[in-house]
C-alpha positions in Angstrom: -17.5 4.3 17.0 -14.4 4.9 19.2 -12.3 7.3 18.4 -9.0 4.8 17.8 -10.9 3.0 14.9 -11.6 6.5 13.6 -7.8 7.1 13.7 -7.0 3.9 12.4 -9.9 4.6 9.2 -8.2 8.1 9.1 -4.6 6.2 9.5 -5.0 4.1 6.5 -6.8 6.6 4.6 -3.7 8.8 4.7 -1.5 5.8 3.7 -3.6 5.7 0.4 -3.4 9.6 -0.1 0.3 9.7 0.3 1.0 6.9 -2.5 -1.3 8.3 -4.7 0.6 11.8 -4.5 4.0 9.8 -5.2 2.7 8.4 -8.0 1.2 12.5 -8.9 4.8 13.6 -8.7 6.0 10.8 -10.9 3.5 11.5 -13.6 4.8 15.2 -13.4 8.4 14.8 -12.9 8.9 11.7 -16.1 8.7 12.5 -19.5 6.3 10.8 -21.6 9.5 8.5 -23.0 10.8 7.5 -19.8 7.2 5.9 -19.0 7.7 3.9 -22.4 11.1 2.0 -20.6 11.0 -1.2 -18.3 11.7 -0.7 -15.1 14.1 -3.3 -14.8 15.9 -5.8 -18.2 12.5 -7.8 -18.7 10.0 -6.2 -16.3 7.0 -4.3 -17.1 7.3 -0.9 -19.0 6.8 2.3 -16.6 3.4 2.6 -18.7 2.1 -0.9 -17.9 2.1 0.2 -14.1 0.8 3.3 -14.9 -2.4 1.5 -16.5 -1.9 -1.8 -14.2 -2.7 1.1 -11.3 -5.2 2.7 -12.8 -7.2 -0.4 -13.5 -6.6 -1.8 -9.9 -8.1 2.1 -8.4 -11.0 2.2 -11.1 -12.0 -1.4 -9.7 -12.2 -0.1 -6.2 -15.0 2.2 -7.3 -17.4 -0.9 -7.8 -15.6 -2.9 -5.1 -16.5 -0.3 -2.3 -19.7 0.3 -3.4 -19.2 3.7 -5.2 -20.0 3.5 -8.6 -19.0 1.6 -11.8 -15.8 1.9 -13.6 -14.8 4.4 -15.7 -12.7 2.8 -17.4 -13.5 -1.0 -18.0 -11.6 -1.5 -21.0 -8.4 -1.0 -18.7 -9.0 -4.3 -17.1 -8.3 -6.5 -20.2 -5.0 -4.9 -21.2 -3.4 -4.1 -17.8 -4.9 -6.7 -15.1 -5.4 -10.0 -17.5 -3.1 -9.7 -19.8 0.9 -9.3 -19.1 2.6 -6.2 -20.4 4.2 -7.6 -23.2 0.9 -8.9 -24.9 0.9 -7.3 -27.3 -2.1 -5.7 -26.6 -2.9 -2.2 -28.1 -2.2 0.5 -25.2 -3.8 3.6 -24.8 -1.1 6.6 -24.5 0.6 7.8 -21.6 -1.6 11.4 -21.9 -4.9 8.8 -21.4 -3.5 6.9 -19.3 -2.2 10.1 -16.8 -5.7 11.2 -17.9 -7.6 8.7 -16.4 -5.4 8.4 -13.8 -6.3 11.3 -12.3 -10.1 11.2 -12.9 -10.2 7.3 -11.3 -8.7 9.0 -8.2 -10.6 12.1 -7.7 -13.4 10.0 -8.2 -12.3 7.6 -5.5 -11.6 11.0 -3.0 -14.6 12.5 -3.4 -16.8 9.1 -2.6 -14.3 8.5 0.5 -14.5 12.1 1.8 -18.0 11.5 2.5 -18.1 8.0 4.3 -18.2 8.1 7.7 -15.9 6.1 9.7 -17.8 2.9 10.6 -18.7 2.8 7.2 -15.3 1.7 6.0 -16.2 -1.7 8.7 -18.9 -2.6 6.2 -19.1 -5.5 3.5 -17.3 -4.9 0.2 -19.2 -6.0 -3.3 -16.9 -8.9 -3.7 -17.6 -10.9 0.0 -20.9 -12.5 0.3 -23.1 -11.9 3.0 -22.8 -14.8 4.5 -18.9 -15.0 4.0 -18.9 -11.4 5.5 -20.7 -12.8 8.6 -18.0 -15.7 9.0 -15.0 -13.1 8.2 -16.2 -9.6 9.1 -12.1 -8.7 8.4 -13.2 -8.8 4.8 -14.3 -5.2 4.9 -13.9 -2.0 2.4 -11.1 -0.7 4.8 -9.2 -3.4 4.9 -9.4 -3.5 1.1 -8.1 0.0 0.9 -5.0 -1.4 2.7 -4.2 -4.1 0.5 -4.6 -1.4 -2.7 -2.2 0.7 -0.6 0.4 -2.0 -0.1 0.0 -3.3 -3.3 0.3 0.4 -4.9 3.8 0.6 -3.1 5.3 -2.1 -4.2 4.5 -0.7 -8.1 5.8 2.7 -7.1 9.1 1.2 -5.9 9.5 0.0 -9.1 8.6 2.9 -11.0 11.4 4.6 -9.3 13.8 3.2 -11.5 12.4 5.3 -14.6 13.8 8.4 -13.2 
């Protein structure tokens, strides 16, 4: 492998790192109560997105490859059902809890792939669709989790 896709691998790597430590500080700098407010009149509670981005992280475990969830039961509650649900939450504590477990999970299973590895199929492409579209790969799956987790911290900013 060349050592400009390494940089790029390392690149978006560091992308990931960098929201997930915004989202560390939040979790230390907000009380438990300002998680329980909406970010905005009639948008999703600060504790939604905590648990919406927890679920979306503990999915990538089994979409790269790593391992299964650790916390399926998230998926109902924060990916297919809206915030206001009215849906039995698990607490902010569980929630920063898991939080932090999901994503030194997720570092510990990265720190050991290799580069080229991050080129390879996810568990969600087929084979054969992964032949047609080899842009369908873990890395670029990473990225859209990245993106995805920034546009959920921008609005977590308006707890504080």
């Amino acid at each position: 492998m060349s050592a400009h896709l390494a940089i790029a691998v390392q690149s978006v790597i560091s992308a990931w790192k960098s929201q997930n430590k915004r989202l560390d500080d939040m979790i230390v700098k907000y009380a438990d109560e300002q998680w329980m407010k909406e970010t905005a009149p009639d948008r999703n509670t600060g504790v939604y997105l905590l648990g919406h981005l927890t679920a979306v992280n503990d999915g990538l475990l089994s979409i790269l490859g790593f391992s299964d969830k650790l916390y399926p039961q998230l998926e109902n509650i924060f990916l297919f059902n809206a915030d206001k649900a009215g849906l039995e939450m698990p607490s902010v504590s569980e929630l920063k809890t898991c939080w932090h477990k999901v994503n030194t999970n997720l570092d510990a299973y990265m720190a050991k792939m290799q580069p080229e590895e991050w080129f390879t199929r996810h568990t969600k492409v087929s084979e054969e669709d992964f032949a047609k579209e080899p842009h369908r790969n873990k890395l670029s799956v990473l990225n859209s989790r990245t993106i995805h987790q920034s546009y959920h911290l921008g609005q977590l900013a308006y707890l504080g």
